[in-house]
C-alpha positions as CSV (number, residue, x, y, z in Angstrom):
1,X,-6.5,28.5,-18.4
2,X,-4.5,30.3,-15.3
3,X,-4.8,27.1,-13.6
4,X,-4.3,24.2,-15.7
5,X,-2.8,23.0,-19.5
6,X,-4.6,20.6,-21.9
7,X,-3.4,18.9,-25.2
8,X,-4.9,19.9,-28.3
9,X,-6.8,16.9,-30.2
10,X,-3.5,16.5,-32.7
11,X,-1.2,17.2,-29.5
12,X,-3.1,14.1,-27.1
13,X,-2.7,11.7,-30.7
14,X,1.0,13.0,-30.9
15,X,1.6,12.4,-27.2
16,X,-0.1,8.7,-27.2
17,X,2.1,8.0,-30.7
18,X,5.1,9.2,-29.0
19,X,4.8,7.3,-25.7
20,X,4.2,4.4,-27.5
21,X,7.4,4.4,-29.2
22,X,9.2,5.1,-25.8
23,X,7.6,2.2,-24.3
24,X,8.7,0.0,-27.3
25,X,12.5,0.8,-27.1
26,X,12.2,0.7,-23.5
27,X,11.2,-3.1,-24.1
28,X,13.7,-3.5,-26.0
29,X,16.7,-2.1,-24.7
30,X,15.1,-4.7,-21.5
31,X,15.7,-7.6,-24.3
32,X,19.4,-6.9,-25.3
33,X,19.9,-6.5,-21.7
34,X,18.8,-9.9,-20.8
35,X,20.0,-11.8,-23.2
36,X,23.5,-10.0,-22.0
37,X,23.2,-11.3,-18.5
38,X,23.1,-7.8,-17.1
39,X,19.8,-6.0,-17.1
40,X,19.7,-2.5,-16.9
41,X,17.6,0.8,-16.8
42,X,15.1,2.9,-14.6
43,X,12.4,1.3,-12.8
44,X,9.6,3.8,-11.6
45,X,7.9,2.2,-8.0
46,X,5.6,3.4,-5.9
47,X,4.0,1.8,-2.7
48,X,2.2,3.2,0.5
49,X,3.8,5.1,2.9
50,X,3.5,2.3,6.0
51,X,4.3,-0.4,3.4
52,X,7.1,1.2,1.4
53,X,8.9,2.6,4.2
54,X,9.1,-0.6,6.1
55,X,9.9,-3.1,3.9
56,X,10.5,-1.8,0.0
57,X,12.4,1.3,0.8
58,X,15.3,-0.9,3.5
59,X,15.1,-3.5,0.9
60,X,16.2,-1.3,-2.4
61,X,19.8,-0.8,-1.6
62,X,20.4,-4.6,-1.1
63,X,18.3,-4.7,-4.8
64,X,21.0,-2.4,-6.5
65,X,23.7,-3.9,-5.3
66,X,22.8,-6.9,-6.8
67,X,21.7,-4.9,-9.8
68,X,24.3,-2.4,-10.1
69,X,22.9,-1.1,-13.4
70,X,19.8,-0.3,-12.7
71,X,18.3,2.8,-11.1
72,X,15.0,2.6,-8.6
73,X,12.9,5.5,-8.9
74,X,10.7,5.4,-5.7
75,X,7.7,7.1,-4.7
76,X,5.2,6.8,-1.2
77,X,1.9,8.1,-0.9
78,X,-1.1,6.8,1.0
79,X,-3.1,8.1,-1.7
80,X,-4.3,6.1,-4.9
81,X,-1.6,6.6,-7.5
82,X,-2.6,6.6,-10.8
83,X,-0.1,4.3,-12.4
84,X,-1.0,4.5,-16.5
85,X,-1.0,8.2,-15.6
86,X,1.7,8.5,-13.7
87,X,4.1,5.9,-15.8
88,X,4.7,3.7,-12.8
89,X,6.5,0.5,-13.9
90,X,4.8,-1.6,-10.6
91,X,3.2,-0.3,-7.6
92,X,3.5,-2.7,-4.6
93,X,0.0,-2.3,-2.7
94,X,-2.5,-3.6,0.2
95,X,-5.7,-4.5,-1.0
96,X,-7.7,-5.9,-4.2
97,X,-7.0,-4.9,-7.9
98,X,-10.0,-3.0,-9.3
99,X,-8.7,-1.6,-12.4
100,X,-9.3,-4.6,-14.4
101,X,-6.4,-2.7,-17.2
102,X,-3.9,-3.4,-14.9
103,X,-2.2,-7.3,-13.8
104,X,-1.5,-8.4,-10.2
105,X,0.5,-10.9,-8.7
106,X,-0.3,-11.5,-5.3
107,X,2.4,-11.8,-2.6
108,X,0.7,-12.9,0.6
109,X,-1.9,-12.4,2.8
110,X,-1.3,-9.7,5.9
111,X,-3.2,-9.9,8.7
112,X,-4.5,-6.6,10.3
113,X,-5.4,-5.5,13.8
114,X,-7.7,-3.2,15.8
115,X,-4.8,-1.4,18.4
116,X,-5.3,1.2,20.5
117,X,-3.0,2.9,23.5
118,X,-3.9,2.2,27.2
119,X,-4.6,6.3,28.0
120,X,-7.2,5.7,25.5
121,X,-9.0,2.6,26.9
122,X,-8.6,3.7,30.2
123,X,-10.3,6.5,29.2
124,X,-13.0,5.2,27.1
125,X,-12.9,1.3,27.7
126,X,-12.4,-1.6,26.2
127,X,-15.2,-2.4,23.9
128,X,-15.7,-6.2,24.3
129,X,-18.3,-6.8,21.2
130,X,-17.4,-5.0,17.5
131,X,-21.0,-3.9,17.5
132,X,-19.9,-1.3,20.8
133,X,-17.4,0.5,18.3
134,X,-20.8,1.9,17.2
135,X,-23.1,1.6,19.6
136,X,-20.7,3.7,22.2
137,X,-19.5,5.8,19.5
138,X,-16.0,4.9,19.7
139,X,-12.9,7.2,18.4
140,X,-11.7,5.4,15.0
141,X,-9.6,7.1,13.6
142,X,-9.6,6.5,9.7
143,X,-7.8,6.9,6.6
144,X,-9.7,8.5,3.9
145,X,-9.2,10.4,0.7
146,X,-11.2,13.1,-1.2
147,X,-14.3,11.7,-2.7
148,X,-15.0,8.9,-0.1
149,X,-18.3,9.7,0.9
150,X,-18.8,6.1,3.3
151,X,-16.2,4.6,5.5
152,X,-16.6,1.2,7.2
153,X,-14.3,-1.4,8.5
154,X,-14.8,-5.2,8.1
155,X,-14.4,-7.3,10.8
156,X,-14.6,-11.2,10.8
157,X,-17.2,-12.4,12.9
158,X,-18.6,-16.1,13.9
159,X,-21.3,-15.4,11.4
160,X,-19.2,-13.8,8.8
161,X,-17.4,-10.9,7.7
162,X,-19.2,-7.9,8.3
163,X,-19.2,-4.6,7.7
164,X,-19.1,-1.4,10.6
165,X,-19.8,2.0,9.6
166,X,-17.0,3.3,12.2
167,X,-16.9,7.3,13.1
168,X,-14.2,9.5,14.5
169,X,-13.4,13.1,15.5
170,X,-11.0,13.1,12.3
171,X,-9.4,11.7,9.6
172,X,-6.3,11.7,7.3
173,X,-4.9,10.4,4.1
174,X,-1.5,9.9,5.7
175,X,-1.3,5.9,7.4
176,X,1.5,6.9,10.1
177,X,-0.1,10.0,11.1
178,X,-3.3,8.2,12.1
179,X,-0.9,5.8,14.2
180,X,0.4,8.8,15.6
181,X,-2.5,10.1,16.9
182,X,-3.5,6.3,18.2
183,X,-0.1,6.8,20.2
184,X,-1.1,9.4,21.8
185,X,-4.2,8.5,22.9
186,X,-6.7,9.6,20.1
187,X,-8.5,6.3,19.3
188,X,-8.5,3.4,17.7
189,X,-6.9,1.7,14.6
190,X,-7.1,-0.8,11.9
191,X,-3.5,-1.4,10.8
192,X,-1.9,-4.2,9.0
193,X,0.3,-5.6,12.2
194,X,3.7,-5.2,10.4
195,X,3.3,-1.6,10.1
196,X,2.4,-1.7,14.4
197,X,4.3,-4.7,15.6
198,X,7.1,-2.2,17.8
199,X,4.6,-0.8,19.1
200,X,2.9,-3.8,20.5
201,X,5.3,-4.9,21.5
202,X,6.3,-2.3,23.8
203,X,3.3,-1.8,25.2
204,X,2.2,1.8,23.9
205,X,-0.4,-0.1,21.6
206,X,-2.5,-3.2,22.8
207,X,-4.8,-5.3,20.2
208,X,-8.4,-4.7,21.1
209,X,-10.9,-7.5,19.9
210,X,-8.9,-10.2,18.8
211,X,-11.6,-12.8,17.9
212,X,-13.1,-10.8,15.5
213,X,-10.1,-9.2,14.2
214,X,-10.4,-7.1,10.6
215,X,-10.2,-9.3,7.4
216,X,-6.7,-10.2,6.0
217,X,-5.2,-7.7,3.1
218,X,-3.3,-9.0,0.0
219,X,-0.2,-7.5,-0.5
220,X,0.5,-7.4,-4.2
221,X,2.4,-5.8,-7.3
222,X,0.3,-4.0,-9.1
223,X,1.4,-3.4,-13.3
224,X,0.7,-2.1,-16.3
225,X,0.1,-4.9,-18.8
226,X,3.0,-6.5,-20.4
227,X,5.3,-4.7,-17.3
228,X,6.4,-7.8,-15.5
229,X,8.0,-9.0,-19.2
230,X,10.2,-6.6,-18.7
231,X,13.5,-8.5,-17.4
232,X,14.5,-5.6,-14.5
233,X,10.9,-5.2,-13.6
234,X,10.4,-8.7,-12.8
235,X,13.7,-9.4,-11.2
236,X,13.0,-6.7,-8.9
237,X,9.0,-8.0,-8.1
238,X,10.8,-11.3,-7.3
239,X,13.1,-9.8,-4.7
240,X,10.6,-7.9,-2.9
241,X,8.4,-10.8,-3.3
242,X,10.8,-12.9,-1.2
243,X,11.7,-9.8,1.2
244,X,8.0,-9.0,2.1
245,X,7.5,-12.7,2.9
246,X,10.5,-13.3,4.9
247,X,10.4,-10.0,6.8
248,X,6.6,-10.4,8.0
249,X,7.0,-13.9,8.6
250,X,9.2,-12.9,11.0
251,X,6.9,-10.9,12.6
């Protein structure tokens, strides 16, 4: 059509045949390299933006240098990356696996706040109780992608973990643009704290109900079966491993 292109039934076989093949000498060309003691190739990587700009991105250039021969191929996006489709080699992520195709290896646990500027609770209070994030119609501001049709946050309560069907005036699919708007007094937010730490730490965020913070996130890398036996992709999930636990520890 004017719009978009689809493979013929012998062209989709052809395709699937071919990739195949390229996945195969990709493998082994992987081999040779590590039996030669200096692995090589292209490794396609994608991560969120909050994540992968604060702790994969700084972290890539120490990677090559260590790894002059191979090339990082990275890609952000708040949205959820298709990685079969896309031919991502590992995708570093927050959150559970729920393709059950795919492998994860989890990295660590990240704990995640409620923040939200001083304008904005001097404006609209401090709510003291989760179930007032409802009850006084609070201002969460929330990231969300086409085709979500319920939005809630989970907060850990004495009795629990529960859930809170949140509202807010709007919402994006873009994790630093909704901290934005929390800086500048839009509303609240429910942030892994390594992606906010500056900013409470200056002051222009404060953590709003801290005994019934949001549930921990994993962090993990997220592959294709069979990826992580490729020598360069596993060197390079063992590196960022090690970053990602040494940097938020530090937190």
């Amino acid at each position: 059509t004017t719009r978009q292109l689809t493979a013929t039934e012998h062209g989709r076989v052809f395709y699937d045949g071919a990739k195949r093949v390229l996945e195969a000498l990709d493998e082994a060309e992987g081999a040779v390299a590590a039996l030669s003691g200096q692995p090589r190739g292209t490794i396609r990587v994608t991560a969120p933006l909050g994540l992968g700009k604060r702790l994969i991105a700084s972290g890539i250039p120490e990677f090559r240098e260590r790894y002059p021969q191979i090339e990082v191929r990275l890609r952000l996006s708040d949205r959820d990356v298709d990685i079969m489709r896309e031919g991502i080699d590992v995708a570093f992520k927050l959150g559970l696996l729920e393709n059950s195709s795919l492998r994860m290896r989890g990295i660590m646990d990240c704990e995640r706040v409620l923040a939200a500027s001083p304008v904005y609770l001097e404006r609209r209070g401090e709510p003291e109780r989760p179930e007032q994030l409802v009850e006084e119609q609070h201002d969460c501001l929330m990231l969300r992608f086409p085709g979500v049709r319920e939005y809630f946050w989970t907060l850990a309560t004495p009795e629990g973990p529960k859930k809170f069907e949140v509202r807010g005036p709007f919402d994006t699919d873009d994790g630093d643009v909704i901290t934005g708007w929390a800086l500048a007094g839009h509303g609240i937010i429910n942030k892994p704290r390594f992606e906010i730490e500056p900013f409470i730490r200056d002051g222009r965020l404060k953590i709003i109900l801290a005994k019934t913070p949001p549930t921990t996130v994993t962090l993990a890398a997220v592959y294709p079966h069979k990826k992580l036996q490729d020598p360069k992709v596993r060197l390079l999930v063992d590196f960022m491993a090690e970053r990602c636990q040494r940097m938020i520890g530090e937190i």
